[in-house]
C-alpha positions as CSV (number, residue, x, y, z in Angstrom):
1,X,-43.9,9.2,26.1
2,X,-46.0,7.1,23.8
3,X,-48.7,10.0,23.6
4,X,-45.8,12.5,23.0
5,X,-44.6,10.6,20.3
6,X,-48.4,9.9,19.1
7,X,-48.9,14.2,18.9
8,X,-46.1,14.8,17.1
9,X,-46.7,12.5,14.3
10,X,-50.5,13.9,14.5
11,X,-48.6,17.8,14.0
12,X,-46.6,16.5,11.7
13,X,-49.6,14.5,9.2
14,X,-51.6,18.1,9.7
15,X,-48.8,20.1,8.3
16,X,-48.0,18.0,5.7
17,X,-51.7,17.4,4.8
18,X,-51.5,21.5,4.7
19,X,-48.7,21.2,2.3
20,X,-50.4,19.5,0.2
21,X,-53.8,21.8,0.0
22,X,-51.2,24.7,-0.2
23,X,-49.6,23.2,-3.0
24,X,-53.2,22.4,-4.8
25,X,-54.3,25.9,-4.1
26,X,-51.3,27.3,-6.1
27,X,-51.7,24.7,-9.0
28,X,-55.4,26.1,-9.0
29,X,-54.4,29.8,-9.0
30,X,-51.3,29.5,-11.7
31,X,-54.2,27.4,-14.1
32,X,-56.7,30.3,-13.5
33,X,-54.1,32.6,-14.7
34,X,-53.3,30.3,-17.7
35,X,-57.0,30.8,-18.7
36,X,-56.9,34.6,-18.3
37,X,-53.6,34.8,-20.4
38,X,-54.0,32.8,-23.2
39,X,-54.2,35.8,-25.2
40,X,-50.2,36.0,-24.2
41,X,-50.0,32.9,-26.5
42,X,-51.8,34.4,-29.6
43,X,-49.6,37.1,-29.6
44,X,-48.1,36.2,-33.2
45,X,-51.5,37.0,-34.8
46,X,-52.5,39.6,-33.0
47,X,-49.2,41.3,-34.5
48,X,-50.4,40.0,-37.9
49,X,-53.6,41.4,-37.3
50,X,-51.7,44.9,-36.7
51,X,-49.6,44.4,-39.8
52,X,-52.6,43.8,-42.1
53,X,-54.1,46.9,-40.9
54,X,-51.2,48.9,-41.4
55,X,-50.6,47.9,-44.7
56,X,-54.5,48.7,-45.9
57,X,-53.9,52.6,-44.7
58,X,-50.7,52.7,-46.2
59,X,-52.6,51.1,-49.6
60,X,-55.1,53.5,-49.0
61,X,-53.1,56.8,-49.1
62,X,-51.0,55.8,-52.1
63,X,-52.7,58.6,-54.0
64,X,-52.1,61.3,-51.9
65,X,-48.7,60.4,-50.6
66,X,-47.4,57.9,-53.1
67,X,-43.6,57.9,-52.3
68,X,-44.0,57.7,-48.6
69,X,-47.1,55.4,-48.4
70,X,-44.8,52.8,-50.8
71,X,-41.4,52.5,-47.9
72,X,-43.8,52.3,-45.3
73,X,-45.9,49.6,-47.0
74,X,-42.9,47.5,-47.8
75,X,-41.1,47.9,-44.2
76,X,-45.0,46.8,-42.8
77,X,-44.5,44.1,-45.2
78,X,-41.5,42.7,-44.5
79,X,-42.0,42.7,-41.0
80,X,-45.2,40.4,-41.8
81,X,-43.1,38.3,-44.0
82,X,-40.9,37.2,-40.6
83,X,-44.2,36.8,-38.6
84,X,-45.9,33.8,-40.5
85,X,-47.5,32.1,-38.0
86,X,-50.6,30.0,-39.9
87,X,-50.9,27.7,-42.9
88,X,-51.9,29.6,-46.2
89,X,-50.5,32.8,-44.6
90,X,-46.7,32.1,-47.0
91,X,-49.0,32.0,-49.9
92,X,-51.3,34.9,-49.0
93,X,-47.9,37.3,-48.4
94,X,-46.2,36.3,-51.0
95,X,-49.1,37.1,-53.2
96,X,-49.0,40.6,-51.7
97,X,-45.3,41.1,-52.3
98,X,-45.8,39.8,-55.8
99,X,-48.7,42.6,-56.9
100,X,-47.0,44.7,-54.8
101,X,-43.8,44.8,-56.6
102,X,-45.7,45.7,-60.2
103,X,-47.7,48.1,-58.1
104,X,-44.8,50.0,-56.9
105,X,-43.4,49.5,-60.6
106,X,-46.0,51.5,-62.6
107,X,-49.1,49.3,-63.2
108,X,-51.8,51.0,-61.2
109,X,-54.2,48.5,-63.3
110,X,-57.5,48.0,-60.8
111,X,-56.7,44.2,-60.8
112,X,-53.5,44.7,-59.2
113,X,-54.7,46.7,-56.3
114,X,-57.3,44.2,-55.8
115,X,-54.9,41.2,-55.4
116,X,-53.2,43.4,-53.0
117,X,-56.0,43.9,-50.6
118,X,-57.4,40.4,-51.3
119,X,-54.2,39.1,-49.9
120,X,-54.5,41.3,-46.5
121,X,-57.8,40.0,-46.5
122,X,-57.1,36.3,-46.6
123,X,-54.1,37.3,-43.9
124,X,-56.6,39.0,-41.5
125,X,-59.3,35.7,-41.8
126,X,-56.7,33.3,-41.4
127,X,-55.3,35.0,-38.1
128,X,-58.6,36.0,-37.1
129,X,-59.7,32.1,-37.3
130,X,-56.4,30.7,-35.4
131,X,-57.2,33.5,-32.6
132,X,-60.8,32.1,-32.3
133,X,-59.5,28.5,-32.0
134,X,-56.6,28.6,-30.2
135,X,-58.6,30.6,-27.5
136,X,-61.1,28.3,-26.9
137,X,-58.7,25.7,-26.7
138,X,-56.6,26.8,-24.1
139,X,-59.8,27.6,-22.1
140,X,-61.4,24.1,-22.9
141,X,-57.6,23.0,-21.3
142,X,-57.5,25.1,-18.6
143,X,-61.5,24.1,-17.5
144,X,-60.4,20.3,-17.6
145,X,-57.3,20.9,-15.6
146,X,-59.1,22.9,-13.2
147,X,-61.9,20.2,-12.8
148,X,-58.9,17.1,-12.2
149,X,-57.2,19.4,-9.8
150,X,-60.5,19.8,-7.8
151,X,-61.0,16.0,-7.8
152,X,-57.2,15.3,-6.5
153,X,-57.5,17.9,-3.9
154,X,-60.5,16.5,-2.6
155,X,-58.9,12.9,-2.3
156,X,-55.8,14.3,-0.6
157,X,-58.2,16.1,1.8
158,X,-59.5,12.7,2.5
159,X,-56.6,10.3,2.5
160,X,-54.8,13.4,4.7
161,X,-57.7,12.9,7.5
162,X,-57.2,9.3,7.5
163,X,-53.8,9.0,7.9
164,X,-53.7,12.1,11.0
165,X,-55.9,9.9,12.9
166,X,-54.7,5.9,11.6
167,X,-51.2,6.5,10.9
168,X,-49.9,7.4,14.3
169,X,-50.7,4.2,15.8
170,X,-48.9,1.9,13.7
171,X,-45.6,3.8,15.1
172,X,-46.0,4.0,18.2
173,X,-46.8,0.7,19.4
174,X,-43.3,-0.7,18.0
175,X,-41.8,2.1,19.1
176,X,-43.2,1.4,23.0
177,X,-42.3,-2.0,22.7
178,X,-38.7,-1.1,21.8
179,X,-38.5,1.3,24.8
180,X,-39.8,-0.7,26.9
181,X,-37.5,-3.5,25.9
182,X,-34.5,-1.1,26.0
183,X,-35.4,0.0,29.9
184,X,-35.8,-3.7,30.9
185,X,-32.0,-4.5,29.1
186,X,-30.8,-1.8,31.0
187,X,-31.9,-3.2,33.9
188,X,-29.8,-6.6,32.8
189,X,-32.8,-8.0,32.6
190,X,-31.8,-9.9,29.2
191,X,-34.7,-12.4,29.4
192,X,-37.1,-10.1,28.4
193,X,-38.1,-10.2,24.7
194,X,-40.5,-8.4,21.9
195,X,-43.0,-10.4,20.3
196,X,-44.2,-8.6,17.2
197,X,-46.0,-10.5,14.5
198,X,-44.8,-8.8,11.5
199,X,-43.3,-8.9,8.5
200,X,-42.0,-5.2,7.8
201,X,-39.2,-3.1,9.1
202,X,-40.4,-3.0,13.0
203,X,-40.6,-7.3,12.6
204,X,-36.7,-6.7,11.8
205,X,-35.9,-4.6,14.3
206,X,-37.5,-7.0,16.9
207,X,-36.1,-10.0,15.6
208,X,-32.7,-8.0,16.0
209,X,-33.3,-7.2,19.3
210,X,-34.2,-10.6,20.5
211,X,-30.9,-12.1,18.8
212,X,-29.0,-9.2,21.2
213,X,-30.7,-10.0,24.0
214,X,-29.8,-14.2,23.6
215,X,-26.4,-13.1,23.3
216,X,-25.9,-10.8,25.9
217,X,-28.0,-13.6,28.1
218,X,-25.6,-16.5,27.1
219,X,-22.4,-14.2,27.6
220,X,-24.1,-13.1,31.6
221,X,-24.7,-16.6,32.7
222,X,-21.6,-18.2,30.8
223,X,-18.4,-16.4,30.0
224,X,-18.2,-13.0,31.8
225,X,-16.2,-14.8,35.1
226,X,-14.6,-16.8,32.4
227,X,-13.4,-13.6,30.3
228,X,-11.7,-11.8,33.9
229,X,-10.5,-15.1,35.2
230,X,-8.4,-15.4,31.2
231,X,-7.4,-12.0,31.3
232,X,-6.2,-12.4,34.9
233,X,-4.6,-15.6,33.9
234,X,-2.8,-13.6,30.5
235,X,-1.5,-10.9,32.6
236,X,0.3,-13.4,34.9
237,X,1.9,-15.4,32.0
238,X,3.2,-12.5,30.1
239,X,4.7,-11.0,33.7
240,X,6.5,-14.4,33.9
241,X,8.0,-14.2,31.0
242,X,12.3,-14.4,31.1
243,X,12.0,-12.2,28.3
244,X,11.3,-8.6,28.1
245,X,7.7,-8.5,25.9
246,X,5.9,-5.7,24.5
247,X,2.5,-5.7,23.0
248,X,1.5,-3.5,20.3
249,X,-2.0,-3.6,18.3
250,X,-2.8,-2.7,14.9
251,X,-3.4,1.1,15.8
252,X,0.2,1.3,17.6
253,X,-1.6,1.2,21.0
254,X,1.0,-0.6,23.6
255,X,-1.2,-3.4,25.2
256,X,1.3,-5.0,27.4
257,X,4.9,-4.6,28.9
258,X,6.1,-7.0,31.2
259,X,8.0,-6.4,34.3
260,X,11.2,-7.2,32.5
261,X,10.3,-4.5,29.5
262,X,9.1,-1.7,32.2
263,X,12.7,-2.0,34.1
264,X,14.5,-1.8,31.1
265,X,12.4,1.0,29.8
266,X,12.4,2.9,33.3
267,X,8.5,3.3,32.5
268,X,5.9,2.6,35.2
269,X,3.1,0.7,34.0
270,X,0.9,3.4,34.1
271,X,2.2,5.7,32.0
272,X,2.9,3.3,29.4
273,X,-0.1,0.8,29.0
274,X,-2.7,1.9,26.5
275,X,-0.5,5.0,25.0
276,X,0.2,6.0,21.7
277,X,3.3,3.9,20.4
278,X,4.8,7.5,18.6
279,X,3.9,9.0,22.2
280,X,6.2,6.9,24.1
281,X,8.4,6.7,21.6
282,X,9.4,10.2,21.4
283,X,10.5,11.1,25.2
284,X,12.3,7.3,25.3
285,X,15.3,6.6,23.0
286,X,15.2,2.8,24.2
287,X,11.8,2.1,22.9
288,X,12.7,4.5,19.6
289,X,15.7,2.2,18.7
290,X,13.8,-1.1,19.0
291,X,10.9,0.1,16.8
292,X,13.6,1.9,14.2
293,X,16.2,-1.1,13.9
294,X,15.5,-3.3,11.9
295,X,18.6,-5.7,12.0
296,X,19.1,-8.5,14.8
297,X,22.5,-7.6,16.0
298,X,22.7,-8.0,19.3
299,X,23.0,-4.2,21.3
300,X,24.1,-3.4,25.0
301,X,22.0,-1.8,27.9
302,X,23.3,-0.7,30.7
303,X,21.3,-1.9,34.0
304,X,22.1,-1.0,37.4
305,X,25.7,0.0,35.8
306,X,26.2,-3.3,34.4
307,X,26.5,-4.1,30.7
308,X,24.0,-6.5,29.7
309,X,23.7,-7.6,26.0
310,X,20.3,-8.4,24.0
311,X,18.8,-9.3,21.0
312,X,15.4,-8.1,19.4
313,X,13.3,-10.2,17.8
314,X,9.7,-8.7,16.6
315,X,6.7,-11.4,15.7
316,X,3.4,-10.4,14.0
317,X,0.6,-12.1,14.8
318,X,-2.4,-11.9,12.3
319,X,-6.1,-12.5,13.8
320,X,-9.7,-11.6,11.6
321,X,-7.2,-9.7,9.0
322,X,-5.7,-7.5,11.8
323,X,-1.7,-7.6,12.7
324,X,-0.8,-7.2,16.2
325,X,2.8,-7.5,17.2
326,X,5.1,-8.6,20.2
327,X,8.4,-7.2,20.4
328,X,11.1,-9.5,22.5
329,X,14.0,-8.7,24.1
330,X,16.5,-11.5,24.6
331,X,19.1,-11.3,27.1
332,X,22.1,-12.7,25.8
333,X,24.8,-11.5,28.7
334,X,25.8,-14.7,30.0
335,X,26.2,-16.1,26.2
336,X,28.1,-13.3,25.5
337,X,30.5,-13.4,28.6
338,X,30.6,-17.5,27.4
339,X,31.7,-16.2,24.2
340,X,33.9,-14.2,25.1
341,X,35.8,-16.3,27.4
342,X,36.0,-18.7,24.6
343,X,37.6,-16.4,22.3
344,X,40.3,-16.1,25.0
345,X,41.0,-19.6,25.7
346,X,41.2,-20.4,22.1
347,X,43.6,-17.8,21.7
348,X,45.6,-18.8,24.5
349,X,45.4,-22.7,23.9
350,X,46.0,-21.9,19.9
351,X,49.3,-20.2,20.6
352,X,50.6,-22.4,23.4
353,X,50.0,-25.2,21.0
354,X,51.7,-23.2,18.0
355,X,55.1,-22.7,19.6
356,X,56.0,-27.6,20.4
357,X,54.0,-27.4,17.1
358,X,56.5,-25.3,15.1
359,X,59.6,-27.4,16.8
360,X,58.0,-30.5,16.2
361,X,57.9,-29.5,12.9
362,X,61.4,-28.2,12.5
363,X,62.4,-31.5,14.0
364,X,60.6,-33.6,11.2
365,X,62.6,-31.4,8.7
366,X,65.6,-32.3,10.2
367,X,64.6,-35.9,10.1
368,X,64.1,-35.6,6.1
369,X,67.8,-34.2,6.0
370,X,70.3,-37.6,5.0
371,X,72.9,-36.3,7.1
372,X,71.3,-37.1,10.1
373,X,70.9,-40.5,8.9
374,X,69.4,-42.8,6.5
375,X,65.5,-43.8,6.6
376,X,64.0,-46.8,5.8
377,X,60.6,-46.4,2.7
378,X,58.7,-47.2,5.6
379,X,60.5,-44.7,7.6
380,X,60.0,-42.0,5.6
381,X,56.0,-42.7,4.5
382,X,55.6,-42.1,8.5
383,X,57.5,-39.4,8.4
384,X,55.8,-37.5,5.8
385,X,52.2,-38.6,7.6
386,X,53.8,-37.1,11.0
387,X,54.5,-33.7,8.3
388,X,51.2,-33.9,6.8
389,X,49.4,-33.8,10.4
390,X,51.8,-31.5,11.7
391,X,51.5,-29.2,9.2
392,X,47.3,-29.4,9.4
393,X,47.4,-28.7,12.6
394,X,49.6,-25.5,12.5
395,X,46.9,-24.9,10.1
396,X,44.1,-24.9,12.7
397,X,45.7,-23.1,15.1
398,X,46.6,-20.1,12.2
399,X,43.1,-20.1,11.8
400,X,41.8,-20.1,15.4
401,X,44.1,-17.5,16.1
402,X,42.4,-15.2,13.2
403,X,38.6,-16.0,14.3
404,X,40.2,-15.1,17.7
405,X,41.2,-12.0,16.5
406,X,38.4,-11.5,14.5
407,X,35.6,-12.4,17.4
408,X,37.5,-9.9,19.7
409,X,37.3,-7.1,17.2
410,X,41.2,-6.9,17.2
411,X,42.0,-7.6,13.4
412,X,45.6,-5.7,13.0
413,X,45.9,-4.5,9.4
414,X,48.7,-3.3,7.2
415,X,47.0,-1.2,4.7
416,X,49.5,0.1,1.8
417,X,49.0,0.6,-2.1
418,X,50.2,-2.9,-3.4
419,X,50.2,-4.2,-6.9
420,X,47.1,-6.3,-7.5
421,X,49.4,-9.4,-9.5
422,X,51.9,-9.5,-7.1
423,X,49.6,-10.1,-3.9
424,X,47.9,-12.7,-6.7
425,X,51.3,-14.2,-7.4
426,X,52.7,-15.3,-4.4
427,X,49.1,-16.7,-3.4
428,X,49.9,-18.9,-6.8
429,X,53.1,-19.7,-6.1
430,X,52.1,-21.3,-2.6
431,X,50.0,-23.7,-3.9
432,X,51.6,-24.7,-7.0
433,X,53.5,-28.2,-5.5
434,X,49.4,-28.8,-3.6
435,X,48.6,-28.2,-7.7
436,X,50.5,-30.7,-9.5
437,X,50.0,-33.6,-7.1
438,X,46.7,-33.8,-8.9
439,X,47.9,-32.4,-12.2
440,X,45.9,-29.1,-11.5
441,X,46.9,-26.3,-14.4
442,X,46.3,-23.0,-12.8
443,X,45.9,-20.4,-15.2
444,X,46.1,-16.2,-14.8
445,X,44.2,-13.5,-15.9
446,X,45.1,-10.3,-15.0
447,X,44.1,-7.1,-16.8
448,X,46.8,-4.3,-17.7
449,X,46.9,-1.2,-16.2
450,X,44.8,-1.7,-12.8
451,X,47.0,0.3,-10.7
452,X,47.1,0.1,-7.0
453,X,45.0,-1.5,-4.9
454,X,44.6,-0.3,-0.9
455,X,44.4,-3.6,1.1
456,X,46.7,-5.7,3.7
457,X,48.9,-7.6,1.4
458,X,49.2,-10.3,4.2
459,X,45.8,-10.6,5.0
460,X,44.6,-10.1,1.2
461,X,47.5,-13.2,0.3
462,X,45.7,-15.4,2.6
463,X,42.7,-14.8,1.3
464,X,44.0,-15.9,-2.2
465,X,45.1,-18.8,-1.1
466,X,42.6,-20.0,1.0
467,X,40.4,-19.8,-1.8
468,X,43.0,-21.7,-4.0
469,X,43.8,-24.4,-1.5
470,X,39.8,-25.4,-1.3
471,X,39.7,-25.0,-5.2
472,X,42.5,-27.5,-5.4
473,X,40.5,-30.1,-3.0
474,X,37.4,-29.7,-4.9
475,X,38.5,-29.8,-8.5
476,X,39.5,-33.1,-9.9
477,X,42.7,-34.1,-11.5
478,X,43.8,-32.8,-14.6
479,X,41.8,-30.3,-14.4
480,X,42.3,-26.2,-14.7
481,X,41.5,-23.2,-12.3
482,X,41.7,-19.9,-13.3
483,X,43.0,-16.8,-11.2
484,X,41.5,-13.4,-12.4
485,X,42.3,-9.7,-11.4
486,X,39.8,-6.9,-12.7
487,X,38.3,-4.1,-12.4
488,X,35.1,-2.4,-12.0
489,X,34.8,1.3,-11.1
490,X,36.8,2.0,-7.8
491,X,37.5,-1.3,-7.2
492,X,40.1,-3.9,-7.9
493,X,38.3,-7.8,-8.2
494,X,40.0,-10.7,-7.6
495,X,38.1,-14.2,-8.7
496,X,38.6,-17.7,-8.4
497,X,37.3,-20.1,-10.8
498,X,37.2,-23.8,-10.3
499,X,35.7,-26.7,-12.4
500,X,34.6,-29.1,-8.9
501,X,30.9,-30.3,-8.8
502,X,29.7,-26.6,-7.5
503,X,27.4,-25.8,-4.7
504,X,23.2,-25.6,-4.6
505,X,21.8,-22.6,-4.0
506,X,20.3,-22.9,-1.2
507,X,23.8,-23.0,0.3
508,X,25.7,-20.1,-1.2
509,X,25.0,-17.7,1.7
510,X,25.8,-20.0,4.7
511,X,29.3,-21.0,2.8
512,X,30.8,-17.8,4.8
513,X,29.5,-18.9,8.3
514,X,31.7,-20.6,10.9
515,X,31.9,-23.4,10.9
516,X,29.9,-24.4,8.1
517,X,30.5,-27.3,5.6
518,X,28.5,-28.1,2.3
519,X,26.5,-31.1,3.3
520,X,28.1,-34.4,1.6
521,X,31.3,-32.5,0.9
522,X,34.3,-34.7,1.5
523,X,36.8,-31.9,1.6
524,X,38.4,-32.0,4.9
525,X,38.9,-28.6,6.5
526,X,37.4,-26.7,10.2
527,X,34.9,-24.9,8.0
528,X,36.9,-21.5,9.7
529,X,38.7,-20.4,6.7
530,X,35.9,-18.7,4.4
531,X,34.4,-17.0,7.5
532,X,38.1,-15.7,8.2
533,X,38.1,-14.2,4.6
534,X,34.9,-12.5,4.9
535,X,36.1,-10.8,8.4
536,X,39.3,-9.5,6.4
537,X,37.7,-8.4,3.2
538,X,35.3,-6.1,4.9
539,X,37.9,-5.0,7.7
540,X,39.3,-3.3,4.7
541,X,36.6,-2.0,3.0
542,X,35.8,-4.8,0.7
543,X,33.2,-7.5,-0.9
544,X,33.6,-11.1,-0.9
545,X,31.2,-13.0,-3.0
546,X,30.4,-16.2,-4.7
547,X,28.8,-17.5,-7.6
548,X,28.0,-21.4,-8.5
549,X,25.9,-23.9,-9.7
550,X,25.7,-27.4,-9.5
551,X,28.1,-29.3,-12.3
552,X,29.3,-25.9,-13.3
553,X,32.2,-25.1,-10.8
554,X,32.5,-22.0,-8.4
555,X,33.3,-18.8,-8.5
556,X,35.1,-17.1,-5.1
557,X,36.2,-13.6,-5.4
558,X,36.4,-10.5,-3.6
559,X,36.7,-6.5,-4.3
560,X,38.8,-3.8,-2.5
561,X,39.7,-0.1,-3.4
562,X,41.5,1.4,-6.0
563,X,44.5,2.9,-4.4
């Protein structure tokens, strides 16, 4: 192999050395030719040379053809007059043109004639002399050229023979090192090394080459075993997984499915692992709808005909600047029978309770009534506690009842065209004794002409006054809320300002989850009724908001549609 390599670079030196002599030889013939046409490059006085001639025959037959011999003397003229070529030659032909003029004009005076032809002359012995020296320059150039040419070609000729029979050498013996290195590493024999004591590129290289074979040494003897035994390890983790998984690098190649993820999928392992995600993706809907949807809202699966209920949660994980991700697939079926079976019993245990609750509280009314009988102060201040609770807990169960109609999806609407201040009114009007306990002024707003608004006057009313009645508890006395009614495009808003201490920020979006209370509020209340409100607004095509800051009071409204 070595001796292979060793001819080819030998070839290869001989042709270029041949190159090179080719390349001298036609440096040598192109100067030769330089030398022979140098005349080419005196070509300007030559034509003078022509010119002054021309003009001297034409002087000469002025006698005998006057007329003629003048145009063609001036047309020789001019032409010499564009051809000026040496210094003194512009003085010389203008001289001419001068003594030519008053030649041509009448004075045929001997002196005139005579500065004619003693100007061709000084033209002719100008040219003649740039001819002379300009040709033995170019030969003096050409000789010199030819002479360093010579030289080079012969010290090509013998740096050339070196290098064929030197050169070779220092190749091939790195080269043979490195194959023989490379057969032994494909051997796995990764002890073996290059020694090379040198500085240049083939030092590199077998520097390189060691460091590869140290690693791929240190990786044989320590973590190969290591490496399966993890993987093994890996693969057994992720297939005990609760949890449906599925692995997806950073090139949308699916590295993993669990046993869980493959039954749901109704993909055997093989046909899955190490595909194309958009592959897979395309012939199964399930797989589609995970990676398209974005939201979290829990979705049903049907497996082994039974409904079974999950949620998807999708985690990127970011190693060496590369994202991988896992999605997860959370069954939720026994939560959501749980929930479900709680929605019933609070609906159940909320209306049982309703019905002793609304004679109880018929009974306390008939208590209040002085015809029945006379009650002590003491009497009645229980009484009116026995009310107040009474009446709160009617109010619980009204508003279990709606989350149990909202949780079962079984919200019962009225929609009609109502007016917008009427459904606003009668919200006002049941608060207004809760209102001046605390000397609360609540002031209206409404806008003129806002037409008809499409919503459920009952559910729309209680709304209204569930955001009045917590406006009332967190507003202090004396104070003033103010009712508003809009509008703003196709829809009809309805607001509620208060002046109470307001809410942070970081709150405002929780305010309309179940169950949730402002931390360090002292309002009392089952943290149901703003969540209720959201439910009914956007079961009939609305928008509940709110807007508040801290010292600044809150703002509660909500938008339905123009009827």
């Amino acid at each position: 192999m070595a001796r292979t390599v060793k001819q080819k670079i030998r070839l290869g030196t001989l042709f270029l050395f041949f190159l090179l002599l080719l390349s001298g030889g036609i440096c040598i013939y192109h100067l030769v030719r330089l030398k022979n046409d140098a005349k080419e490059i005196l070509k300007d006085n030559y034509v003078s040379l022509n010119y002054c001639h021309s003009m001297q025959r034409h002087l000469d037959s002025v006698p005998i053809k006057q007329v003629q011999s003048f145009s063609q003397f001036d047309s020789v003229l001019k032409l010499q007059e564009l051809n000026i070529t040496e210094p003194g030659e512009s003085e010389a032909t203008a001289r001419i043109r001068k003594s030519f003029n008053l030649y041509r004009s009448g004075d045929k005076s001997l002196a005139t004639i005579q500065n004619i032809r003693s100007g061709i002359q000084r033209i002719l012995a100008l040219n003649m002399s740039a001819i002379e020296i300009k040709n033995n320059k170019a030969g003096n150039t050409a000789d010199r050229a030819l002479t360093y040419i010579s030289f080079l070609a012969a010290i090509i000729f013998l740096v050339g023979f070196t290098f064929t029979f030197n050169f070779p050498s220092v190749l091939t013996a790195p080269i043979n090192s490195l194959t023989e290195a490379i057969q032994q590493i494909s051997k796995k024999n990764y002890t073996h090394r290059i020694h090379l004591d040198r500085k240049d590129e083939f030092g590199q290289m077998a520097n390189a080459f060691n460091e590869m074979a140290d690693r791929l040494e240190y990786f044989e003897n320590s973590n190969l075993n290591k490496i399966i035994f993890e993987k093994t390890r890996a693969e057994a983790v992720i297939n005990s997984l609760k949890e449906a998984s599925i692995g997806i690098d950073k090139n949308n190649i699916i590295l993993f499915a669990n046993d869980q993820a493959l039954q749901l999928l109704g993909i055997p392992a093989k046909d899955i692992i190490g595909k194309p995600v958009d592959e897979i993706s395309k012939r199964n809907d399930l797989l589609r709808f995970l990676l398209e949807e974005k939201g979290n809202v829990p979705f049903k699966i049907v497996v082994d005909n039974r409904e079974n209920y999950f949620t998807k949660e999708i985690m990127d994980i970011t190693q060496d600047g590369s994202s991988s991700k896992v999605v997860v697939l959370r069954n939720i079926t026994s939560f959501k029978e749980l929930d479900v079976a709680k929605t019933n019993f609070i609906a159940t245990i909320s209306h049982e309770l309703k019905t002793p609750l609304a004679s109880s509280d018929f009974s306390l009314k008939l208590l209040e009534d002085e015809r029945i009988g006379q009650l002590s102060t003491e009497q009645k201040e229980l009484l009116q506690n026995l009310k107040q609770d009474n009446q709160r807990m009617l109010r619980i169960l009204s508003e279990l009842l709606n989350m149990a109609q909202v949780e079962a999806g079984k919200i019962q609407l009225d929609i009609s065209e109502v007016g917008p201040s009427s459904i606003a009114d009668n919200a006002v009007n049941a608060v207004l004794n809760t209102a001046k306990e605390k000397n609360i002024t609540i002031q209206k707003d409404y806008r003129e002409n806002l037409g008809k608004v499409r919503a459920d006057a009952e559910k729309t009313g209680w709304v209204l006054n569930n955001f009045l009645t917590n406006a009332i508890k967190h507003s202090s006395n004396d104070s003033t809320i103010r009712v508003a009614i809009g509008k703003s495009g196709s829809y009809i808003e309805f607001s509620v300002l208060d002046q109470g201490p307001g809410i942070p920020s970081e709150y405002l979006l929780k305010v309309f989850e179940r169950f949730f209370k402002v931390p360090g509020s002292k309002a009392s209340g089952t943290g149901l009724g703003l969540a209720i409100s959201k439910e009914f607004i956007e079961a009939e095509g609305g928008q509940i908001w709110v807007k508040s800051e801290i010292g600044s009071g809150s703002i509660f409204g909500f938008s339905l549609p123009v009827g």
